[in-house]
N, C-alpha and C positions, 0 to 999 in steps of 0.2 A: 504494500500500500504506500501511495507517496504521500507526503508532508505537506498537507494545505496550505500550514502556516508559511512556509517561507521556502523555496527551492531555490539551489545556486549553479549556476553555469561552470564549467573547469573553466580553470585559467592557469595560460603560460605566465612564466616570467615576467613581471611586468608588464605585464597586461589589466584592466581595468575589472573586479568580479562583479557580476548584475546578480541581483538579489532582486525575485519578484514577492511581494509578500501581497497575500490575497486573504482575505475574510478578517480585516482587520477594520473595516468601515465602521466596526459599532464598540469599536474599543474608547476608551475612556475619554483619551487624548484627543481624537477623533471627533468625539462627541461636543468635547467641550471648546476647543476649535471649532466648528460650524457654530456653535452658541454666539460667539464672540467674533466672527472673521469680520461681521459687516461695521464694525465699533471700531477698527483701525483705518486711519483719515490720513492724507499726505497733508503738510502745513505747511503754506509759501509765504514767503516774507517779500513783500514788494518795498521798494524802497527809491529814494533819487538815486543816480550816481554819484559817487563823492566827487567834488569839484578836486579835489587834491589831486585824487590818482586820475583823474582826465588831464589834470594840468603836467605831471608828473609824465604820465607817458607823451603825453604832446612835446615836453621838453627833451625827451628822449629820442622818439621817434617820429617825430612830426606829423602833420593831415596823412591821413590814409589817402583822404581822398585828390591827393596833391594841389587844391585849389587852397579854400580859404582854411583856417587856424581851427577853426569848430564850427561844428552842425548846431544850431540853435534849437530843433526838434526833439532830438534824440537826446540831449542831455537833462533837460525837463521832465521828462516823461519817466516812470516811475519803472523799475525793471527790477525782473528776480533778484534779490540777493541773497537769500538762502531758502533751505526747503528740508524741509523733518516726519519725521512720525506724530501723530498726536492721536490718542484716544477719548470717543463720545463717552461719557463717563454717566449723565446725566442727559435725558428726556425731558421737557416741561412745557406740553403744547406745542408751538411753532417751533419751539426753539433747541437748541442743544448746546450742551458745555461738552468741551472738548479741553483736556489737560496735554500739552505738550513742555514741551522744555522750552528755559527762559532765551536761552543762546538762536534758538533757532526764529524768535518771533523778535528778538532786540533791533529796536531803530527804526522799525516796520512803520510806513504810512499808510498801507494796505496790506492785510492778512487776507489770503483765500484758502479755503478746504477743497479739498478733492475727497470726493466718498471713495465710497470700495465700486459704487457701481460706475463710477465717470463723472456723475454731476459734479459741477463748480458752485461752491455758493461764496458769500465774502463774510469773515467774520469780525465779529468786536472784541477786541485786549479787554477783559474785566480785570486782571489782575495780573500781577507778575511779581517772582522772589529770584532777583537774579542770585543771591546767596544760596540759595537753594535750588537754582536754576530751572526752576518751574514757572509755569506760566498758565 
């Protein structure tokens, strides 16, 4: 009789072993994983770009664009500066709190979530302990 829980391929030397494991879908882990997968949110940190490191590389390496000193567009407008994990923690109506860390939402003009399904929504900072780096 063969071994449902988990069958292995031979393997040469240094070769990669494949382990299928099958009838494990209602194990614990499993279970409690699908409980919780749709409560993990990606957290963006939108922000200006710092006038320094624009000025800094410009002194370094001048216009990309070989004409004028700077884009007057592109420097205003608000662009990724970091991006993290953060967890829905709390449900209330419309609304949701989501706890991510303090580092990954610092200096933010605009914070947006990503679900687990795609949607985009924009969130509000209630609070933040950068000592504790929580947010």
């Amino acid at each position: 009789a063969q071994n449902k829980a988990a069958k292995s391929s031979s393997i040469a030397a240094g070769m990669t072993k494949v382990v299928n494991l099958t009838g494990t879908s209602s194990s614990q882990a499993t279970k409690a994983y699908n409980k919780v997968k749709n409560a993990v949110v990606t957290v963006e940190n939108y922000q200006k770009p710092s006038t320094e490191a624009s000025d800094y590389f410009f002194e370094w390496f001048g216009s990309q664009s070989g004409g004028s000193s700077s884009s007057s567009s592109s420097s205003t407008e608000d662009q990724l500066a970091a991006e993290g994990t953060g967890l829905i923690y709390e449900t209330d109506g419309n609304y949701s709190y989501i706890v991510t860390n303090n580092h990954v939402i610092k200096g933010a003009n605009e914070i947006e979530i990503i679900m687990a399904n795609g949607t985009r929504v924009k969130a509000k900072l209630i609070g933040k302990n950068a000592t504790k780096d929580i947010a």
